[in-house]
MDAnalysis code that builds the backbone (N, CA, C; Angstrom):
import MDAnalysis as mda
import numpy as np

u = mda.Universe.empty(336, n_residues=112, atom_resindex=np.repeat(np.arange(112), 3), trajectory=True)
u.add_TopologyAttr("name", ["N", "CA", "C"] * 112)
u.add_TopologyAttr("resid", np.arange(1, 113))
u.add_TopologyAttr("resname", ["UNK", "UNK", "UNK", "UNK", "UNK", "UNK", "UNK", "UNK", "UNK", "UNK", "UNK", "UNK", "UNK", "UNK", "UNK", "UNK", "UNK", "UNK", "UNK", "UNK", "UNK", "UNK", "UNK", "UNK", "UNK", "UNK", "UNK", "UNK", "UNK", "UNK", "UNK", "UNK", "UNK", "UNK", "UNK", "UNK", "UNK", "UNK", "UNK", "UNK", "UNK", "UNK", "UNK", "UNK", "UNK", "UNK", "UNK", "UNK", "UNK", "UNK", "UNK", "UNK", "UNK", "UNK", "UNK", "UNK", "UNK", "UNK", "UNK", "UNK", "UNK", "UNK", "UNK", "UNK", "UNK", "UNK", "UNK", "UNK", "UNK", "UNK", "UNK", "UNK", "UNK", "UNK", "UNK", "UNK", "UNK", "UNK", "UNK", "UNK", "UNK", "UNK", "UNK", "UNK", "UNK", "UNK", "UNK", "UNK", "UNK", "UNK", "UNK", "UNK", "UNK", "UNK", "UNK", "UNK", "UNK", "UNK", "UNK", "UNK", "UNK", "UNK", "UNK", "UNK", "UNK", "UNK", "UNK", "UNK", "UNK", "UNK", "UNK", "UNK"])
u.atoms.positions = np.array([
    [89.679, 121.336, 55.326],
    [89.952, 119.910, 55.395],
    [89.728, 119.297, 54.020],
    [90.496, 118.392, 53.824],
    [90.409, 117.624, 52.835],
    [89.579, 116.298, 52.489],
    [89.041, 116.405, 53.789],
    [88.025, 114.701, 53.597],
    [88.979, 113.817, 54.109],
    [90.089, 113.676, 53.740],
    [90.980, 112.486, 54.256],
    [91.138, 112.366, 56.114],
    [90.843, 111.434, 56.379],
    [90.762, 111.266, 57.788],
    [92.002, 110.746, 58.459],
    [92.948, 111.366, 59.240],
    [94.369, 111.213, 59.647],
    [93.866, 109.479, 60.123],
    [93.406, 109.093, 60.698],
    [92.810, 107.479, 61.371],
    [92.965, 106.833, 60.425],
    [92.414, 106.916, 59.059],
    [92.661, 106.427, 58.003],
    [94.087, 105.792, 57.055],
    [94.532, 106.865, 57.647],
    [96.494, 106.682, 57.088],
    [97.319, 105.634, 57.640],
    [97.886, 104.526, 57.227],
    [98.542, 103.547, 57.556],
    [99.477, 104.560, 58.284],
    [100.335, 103.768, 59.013],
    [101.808, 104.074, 59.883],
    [102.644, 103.353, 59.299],
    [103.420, 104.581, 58.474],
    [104.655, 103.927, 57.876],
    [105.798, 104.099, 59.132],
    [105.892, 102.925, 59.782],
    [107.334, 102.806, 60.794],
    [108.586, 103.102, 60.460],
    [108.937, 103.207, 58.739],
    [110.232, 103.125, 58.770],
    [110.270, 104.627, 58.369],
    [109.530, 105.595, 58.390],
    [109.054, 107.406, 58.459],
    [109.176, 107.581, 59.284],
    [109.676, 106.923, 60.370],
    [109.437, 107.195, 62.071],
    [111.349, 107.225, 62.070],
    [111.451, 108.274, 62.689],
    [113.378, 108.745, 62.971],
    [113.074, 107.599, 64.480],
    [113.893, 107.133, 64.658],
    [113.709, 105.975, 65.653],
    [114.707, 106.313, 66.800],
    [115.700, 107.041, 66.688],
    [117.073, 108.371, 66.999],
    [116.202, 108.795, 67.875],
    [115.415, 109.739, 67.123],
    [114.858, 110.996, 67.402],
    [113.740, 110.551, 69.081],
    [113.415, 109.465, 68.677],
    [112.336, 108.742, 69.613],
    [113.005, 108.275, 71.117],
    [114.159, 107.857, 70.468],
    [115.394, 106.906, 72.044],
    [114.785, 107.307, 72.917],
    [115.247, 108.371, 73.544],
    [115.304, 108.840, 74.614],
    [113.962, 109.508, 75.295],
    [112.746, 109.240, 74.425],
    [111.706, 109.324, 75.161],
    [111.037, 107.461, 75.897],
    [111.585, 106.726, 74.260],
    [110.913, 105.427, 74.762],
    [111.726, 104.424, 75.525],
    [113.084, 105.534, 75.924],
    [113.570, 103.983, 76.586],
    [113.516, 103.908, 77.962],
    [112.498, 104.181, 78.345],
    [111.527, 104.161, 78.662],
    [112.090, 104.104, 80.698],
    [112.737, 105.050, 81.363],
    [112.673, 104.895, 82.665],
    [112.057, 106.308, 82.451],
    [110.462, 106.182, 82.792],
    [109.566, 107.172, 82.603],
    [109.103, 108.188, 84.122],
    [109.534, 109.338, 83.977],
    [109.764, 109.768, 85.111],
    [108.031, 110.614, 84.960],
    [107.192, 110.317, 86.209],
    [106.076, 110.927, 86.170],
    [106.040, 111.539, 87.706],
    [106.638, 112.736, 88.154],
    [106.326, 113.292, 89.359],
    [107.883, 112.174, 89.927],
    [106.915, 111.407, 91.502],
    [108.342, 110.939, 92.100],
    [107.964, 109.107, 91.789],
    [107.215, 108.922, 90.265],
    [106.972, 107.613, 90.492],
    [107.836, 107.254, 89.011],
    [108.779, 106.578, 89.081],
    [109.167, 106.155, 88.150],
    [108.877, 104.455, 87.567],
    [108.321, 104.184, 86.485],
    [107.938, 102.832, 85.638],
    [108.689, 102.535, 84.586],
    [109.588, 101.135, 85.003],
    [110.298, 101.031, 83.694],
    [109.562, 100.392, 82.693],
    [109.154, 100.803, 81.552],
    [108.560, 99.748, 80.538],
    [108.858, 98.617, 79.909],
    [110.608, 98.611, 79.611],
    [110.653, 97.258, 79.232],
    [110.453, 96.065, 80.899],
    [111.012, 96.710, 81.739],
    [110.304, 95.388, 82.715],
    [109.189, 95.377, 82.953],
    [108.266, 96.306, 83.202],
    [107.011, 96.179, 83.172],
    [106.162, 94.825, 82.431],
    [105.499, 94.288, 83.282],
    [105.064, 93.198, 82.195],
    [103.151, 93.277, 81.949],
    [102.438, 93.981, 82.525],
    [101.529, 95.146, 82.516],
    [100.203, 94.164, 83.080],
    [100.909, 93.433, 84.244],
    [100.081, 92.327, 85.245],
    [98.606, 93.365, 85.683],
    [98.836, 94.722, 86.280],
    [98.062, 95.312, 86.651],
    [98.201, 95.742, 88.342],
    [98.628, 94.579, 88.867],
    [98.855, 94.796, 90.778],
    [98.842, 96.413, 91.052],
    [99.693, 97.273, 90.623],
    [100.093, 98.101, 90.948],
    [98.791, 99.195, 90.656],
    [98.131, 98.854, 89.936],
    [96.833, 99.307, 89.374],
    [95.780, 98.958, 90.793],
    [95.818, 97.453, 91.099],
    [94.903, 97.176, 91.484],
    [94.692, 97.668, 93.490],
    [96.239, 97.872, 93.407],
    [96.593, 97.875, 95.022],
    [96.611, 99.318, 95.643],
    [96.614, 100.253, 94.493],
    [96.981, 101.946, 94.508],
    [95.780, 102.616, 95.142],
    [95.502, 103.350, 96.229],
    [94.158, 103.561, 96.756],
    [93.535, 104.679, 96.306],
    [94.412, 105.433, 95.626],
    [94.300, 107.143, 94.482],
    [94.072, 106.668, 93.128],
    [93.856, 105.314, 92.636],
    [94.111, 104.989, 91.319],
    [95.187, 106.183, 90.337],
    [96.493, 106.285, 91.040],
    [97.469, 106.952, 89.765],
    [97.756, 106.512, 89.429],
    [98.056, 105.464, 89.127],
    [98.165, 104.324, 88.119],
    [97.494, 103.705, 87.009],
    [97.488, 102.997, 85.705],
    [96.526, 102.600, 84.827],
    [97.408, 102.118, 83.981],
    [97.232, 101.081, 83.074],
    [97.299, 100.155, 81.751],
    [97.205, 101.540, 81.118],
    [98.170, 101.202, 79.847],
    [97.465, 101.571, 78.214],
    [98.337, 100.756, 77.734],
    [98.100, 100.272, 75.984],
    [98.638, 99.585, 74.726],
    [99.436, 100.593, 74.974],
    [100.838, 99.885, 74.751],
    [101.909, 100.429, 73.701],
    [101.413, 100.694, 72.344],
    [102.081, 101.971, 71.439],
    [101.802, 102.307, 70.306],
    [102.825, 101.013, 69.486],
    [103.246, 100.798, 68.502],
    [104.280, 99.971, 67.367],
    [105.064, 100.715, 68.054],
    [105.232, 102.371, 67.352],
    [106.410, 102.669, 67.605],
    [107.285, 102.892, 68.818],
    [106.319, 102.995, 70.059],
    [106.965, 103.097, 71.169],
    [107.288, 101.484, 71.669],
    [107.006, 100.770, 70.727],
    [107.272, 99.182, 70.603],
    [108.888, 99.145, 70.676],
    [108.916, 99.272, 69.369],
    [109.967, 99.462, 68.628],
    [111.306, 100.141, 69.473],
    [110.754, 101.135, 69.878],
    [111.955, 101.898, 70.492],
    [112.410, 101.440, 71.934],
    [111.468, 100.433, 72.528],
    [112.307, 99.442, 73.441],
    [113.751, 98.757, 73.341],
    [114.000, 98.985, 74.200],
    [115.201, 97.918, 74.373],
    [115.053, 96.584, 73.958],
    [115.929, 95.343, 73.798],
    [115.178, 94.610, 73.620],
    [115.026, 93.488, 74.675],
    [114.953, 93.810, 75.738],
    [114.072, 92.980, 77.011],
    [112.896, 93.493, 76.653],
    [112.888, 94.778, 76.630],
    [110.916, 95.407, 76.670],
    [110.151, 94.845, 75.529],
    [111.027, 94.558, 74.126],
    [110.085, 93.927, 73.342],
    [109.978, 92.778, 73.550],
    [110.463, 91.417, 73.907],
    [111.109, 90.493, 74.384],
    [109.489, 90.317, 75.260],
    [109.761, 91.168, 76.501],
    [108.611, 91.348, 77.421],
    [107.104, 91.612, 76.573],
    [107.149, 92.342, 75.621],
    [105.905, 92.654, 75.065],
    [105.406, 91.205, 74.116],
    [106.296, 90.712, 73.337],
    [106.051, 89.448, 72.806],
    [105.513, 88.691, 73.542],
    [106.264, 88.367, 74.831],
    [105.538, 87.079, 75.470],
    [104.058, 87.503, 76.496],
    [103.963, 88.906, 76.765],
    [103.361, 89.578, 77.492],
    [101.933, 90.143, 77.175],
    [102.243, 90.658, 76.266],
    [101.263, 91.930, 75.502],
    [102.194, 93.188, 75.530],
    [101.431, 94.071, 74.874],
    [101.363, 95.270, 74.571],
    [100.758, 96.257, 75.965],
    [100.442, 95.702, 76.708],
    [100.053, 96.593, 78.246],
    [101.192, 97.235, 79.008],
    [101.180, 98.197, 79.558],
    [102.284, 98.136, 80.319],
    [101.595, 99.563, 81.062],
    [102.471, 99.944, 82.396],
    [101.660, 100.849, 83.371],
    [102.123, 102.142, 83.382],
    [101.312, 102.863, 83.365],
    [102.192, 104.246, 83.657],
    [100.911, 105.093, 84.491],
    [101.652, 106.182, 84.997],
    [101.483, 107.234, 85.549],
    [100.170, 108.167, 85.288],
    [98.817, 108.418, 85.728],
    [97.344, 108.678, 85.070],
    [97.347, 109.869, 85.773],
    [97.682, 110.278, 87.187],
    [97.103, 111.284, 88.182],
    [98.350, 111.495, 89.104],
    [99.114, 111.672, 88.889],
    [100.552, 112.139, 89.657],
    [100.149, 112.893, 91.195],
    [99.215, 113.810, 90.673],
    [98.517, 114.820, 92.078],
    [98.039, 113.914, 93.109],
    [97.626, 113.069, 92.825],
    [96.706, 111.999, 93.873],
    [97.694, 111.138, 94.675],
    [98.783, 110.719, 94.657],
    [99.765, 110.273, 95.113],
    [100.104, 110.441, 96.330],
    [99.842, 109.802, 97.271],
    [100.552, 109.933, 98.709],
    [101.729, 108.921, 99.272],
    [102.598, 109.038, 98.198],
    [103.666, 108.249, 98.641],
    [103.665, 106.695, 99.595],
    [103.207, 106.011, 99.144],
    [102.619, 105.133, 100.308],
    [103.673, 104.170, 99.710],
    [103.736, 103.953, 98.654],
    [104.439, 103.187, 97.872],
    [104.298, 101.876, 97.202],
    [102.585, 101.135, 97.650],
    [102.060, 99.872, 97.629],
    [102.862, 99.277, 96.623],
    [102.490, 100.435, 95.285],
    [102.874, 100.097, 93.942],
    [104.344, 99.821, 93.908],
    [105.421, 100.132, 94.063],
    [106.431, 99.516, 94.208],
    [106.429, 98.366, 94.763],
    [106.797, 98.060, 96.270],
    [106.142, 97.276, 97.195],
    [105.705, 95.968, 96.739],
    [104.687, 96.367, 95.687],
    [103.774, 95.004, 94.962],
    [103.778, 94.594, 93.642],
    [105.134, 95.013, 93.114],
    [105.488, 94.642, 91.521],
    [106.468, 93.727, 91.415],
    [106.014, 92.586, 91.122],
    [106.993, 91.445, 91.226],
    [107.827, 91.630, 89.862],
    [107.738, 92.177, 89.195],
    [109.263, 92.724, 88.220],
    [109.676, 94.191, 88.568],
    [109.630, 94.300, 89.914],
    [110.477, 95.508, 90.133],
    [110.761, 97.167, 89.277],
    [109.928, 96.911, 88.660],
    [109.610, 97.852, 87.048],
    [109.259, 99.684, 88.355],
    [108.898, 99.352, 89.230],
    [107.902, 100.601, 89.883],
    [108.950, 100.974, 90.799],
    [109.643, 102.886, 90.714],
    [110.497, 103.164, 91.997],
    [109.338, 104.299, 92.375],
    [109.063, 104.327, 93.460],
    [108.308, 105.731, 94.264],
    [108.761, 106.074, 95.165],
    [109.097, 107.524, 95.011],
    [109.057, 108.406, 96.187],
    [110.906, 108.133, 96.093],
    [111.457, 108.926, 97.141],
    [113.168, 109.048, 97.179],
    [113.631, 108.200, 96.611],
])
C-alpha cells in the first residue's frame, strides 16, 4: 500500500462512462420477485415500515447512480432527497405484497 487512502480521492464524475452505467441505473431494479423503480421512488419509507420480514430498507443514492437516472428520478431526488428503497433480504419475503399495496408512487411491483 501506498498510504493513500481510496476514501480520500475525490470522484471525478466526468471518469465515470455514464453508457457503461445505463442499464444498471435505470433503474427497474429486479431483486428476486420484488421489483423498485428508483426514479419513482420518492424514499417516504411505508414500504419499509409496513414489510413484516423487513426486506426492504432506505440507502443514499451514490452522485453517480444520481446521474444515471432518468430525468423524473433526478427531478424526484431534487425535490425529495437522495433516499430511495431497495431490496436488503430477498429470502425473507413471503409475497404478501403490503409493500406494493402501500406505495403511493407505485414505484413497488411484487410477486407475478
Amino acid at each position: 500500500m501506498n498510504g493513500n487512502n481510496v476514501l480520500d480521492t475525490p470522484l471525478n464524475l466526468n471518469s465515470i462512462n455514464m453508457q457503461s452505467l445505463k442499464p444498471k441505473l435505470n433503474r427497474i431494479a429486479l431483486a428476486g420477485e420484488i421489483r423498485i423503480n428508483t426514479s419513482s421512488c420518492d424514499g417516504c419509507g411505508k414500504c419499509v415500515d409496513i414489510c413484516p420480514n423487513k426486506v426492504i430498507s432506505l440507502r443514499d443514492l451514490s452522485d453517480a447512480e444520481i446521474a444515471g437516472l432518468p430525468f423524473k428520478g433526478r427531478v424526484k431526488v431534487f425535490f425529495k432527497g437522495r433516499r430511495k428503497a431497495y431490496v436488503q433480504n430477498i429470502n425473507a419475503c413471503i409475497s404478501c405484497k403490503l409493500c406494493e399495496k402501500n406505495c403511493h408512487e407505485s414505484a413497488i411491483q411484487a410477486g407475478d
